[in-house]
LOTOR-946175 format. One record per residue (C-alpha): x, y, z; residue number from 1; residue in three letters. Coordinates in steps of 0.001 Angstrom, whole numbers, padded with zeros to 6 digits, always signed. Each point is the difference from the previous one (the first is absolute). Last residue first. Example, Ala and Ser with C-alpha at 12.3 -4.5 7.8 and 13.67 -1.06 7.14 Angstrom:
2
+---------+---------+---------+------+------+
|       u |       v |       w | resi | resn |
+---------+---------+---------+------+------+
| +013670 | -001060 | +007140 |    2 |  SER |
| -001370 | -003440 | +000660 |    1 |  ALA |
+---------+---------+---------+------+------+
REM end
This chain:
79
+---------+---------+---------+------+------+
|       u |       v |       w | resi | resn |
+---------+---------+---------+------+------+
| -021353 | +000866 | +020482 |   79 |  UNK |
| +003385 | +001380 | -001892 |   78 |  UNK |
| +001955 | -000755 | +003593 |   77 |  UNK |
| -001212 | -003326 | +000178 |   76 |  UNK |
| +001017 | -000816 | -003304 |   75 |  UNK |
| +003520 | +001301 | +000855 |   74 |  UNK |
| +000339 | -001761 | +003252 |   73 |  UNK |
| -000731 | -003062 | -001563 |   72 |  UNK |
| +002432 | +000764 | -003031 |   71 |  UNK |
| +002480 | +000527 | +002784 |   70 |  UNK |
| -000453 | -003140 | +001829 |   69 |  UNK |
| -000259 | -001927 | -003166 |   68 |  UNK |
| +003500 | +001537 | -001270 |   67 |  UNK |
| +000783 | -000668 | +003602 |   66 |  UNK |
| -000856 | -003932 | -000423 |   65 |  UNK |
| +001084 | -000161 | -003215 |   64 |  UNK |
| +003645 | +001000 | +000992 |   63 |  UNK |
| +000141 | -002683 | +002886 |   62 |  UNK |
| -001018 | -002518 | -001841 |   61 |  UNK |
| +002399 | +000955 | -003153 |   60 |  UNK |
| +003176 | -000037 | +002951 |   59 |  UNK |
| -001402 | -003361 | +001666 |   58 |  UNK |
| -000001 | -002018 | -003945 |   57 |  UNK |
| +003907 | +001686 | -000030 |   56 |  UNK |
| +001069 | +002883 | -002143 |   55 |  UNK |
| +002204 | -000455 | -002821 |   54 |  UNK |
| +003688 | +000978 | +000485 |   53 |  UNK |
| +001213 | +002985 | +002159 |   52 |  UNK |
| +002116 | +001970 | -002308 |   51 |  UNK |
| -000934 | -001763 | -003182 |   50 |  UNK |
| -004091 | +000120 | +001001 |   49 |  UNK |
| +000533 | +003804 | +000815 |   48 |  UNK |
| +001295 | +001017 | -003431 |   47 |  UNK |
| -003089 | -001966 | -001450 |   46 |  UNK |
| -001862 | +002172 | +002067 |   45 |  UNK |
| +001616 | +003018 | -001081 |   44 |  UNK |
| -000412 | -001118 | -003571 |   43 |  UNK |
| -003826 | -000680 | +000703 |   42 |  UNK |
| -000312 | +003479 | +001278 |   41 |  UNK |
| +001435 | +001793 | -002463 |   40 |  UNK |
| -002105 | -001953 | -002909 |   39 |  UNK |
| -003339 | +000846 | +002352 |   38 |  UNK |
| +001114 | +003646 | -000101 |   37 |  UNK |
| +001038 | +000265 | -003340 |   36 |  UNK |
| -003485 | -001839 | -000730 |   35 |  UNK |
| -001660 | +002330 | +001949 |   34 |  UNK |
| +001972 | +003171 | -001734 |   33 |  UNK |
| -001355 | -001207 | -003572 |   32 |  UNK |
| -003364 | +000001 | +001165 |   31 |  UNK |
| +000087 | +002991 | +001729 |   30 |  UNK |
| +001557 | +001658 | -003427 |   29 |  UNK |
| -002422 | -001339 | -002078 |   28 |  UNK |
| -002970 | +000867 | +002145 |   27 |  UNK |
| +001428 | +003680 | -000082 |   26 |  UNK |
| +000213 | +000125 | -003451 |   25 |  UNK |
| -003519 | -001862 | -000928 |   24 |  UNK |
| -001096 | +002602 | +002342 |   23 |  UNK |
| +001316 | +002643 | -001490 |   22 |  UNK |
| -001145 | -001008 | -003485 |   21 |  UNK |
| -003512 | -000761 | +001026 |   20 |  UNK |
| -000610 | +003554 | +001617 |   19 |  UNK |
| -002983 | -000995 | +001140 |   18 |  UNK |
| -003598 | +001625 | -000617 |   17 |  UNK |
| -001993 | -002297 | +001845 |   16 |  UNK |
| -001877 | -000782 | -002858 |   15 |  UNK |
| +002539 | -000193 | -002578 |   14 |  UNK |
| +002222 | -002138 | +002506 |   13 |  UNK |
| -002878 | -002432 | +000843 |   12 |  UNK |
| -001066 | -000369 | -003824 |   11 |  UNK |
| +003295 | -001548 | -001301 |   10 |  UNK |
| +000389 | -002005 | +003406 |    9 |  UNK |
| -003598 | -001258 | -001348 |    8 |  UNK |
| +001352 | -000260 | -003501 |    7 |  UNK |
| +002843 | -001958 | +000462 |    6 |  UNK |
| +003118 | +002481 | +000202 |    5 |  UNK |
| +002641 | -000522 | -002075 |    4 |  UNK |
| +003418 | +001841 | -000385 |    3 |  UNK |
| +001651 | +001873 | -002775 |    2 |  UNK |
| +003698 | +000606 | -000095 |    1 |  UNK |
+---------+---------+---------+------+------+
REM end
């Protein structure tokens, strides 16, 4: 297999002296694991949505306010 790097990437790596094949490896596999992940997830939710049906308008409210709650916090936190 031969991959491409455009030539600023291409420079970067000489430069900095990466090991460009280990980290093409280890980027591969991360990415290939967050997809698994996301894939996993959406299954589960699906799972969820034939248990309990579809959530309501009040249930998504609800959710986006913590996930804004928490994101808040977060950002606040990293300040």
């Amino acid at each position: 297999m031969q991959v491409y790097l455009p030539d600023d990437l291409h420079a970067a790596v000489k430069e900095h002296g990466f090991p460009a094949s280990e980290m093409l490896q280890k980027a591969v596999r991360e990415e290939i694991r967050r997809l698994e992940l996301i894939k996993a997830g959406e299954e589960y939710l699906a799972e969820l949505r034939s248990e309990v049906g579809e959530p309501s308008p009040a249930d998504e409210a609800w959710a986006r306010d913590i996930v804004d709650q928490v994101m808040g916090h977060s950002e606040q936190a990293a300040s």
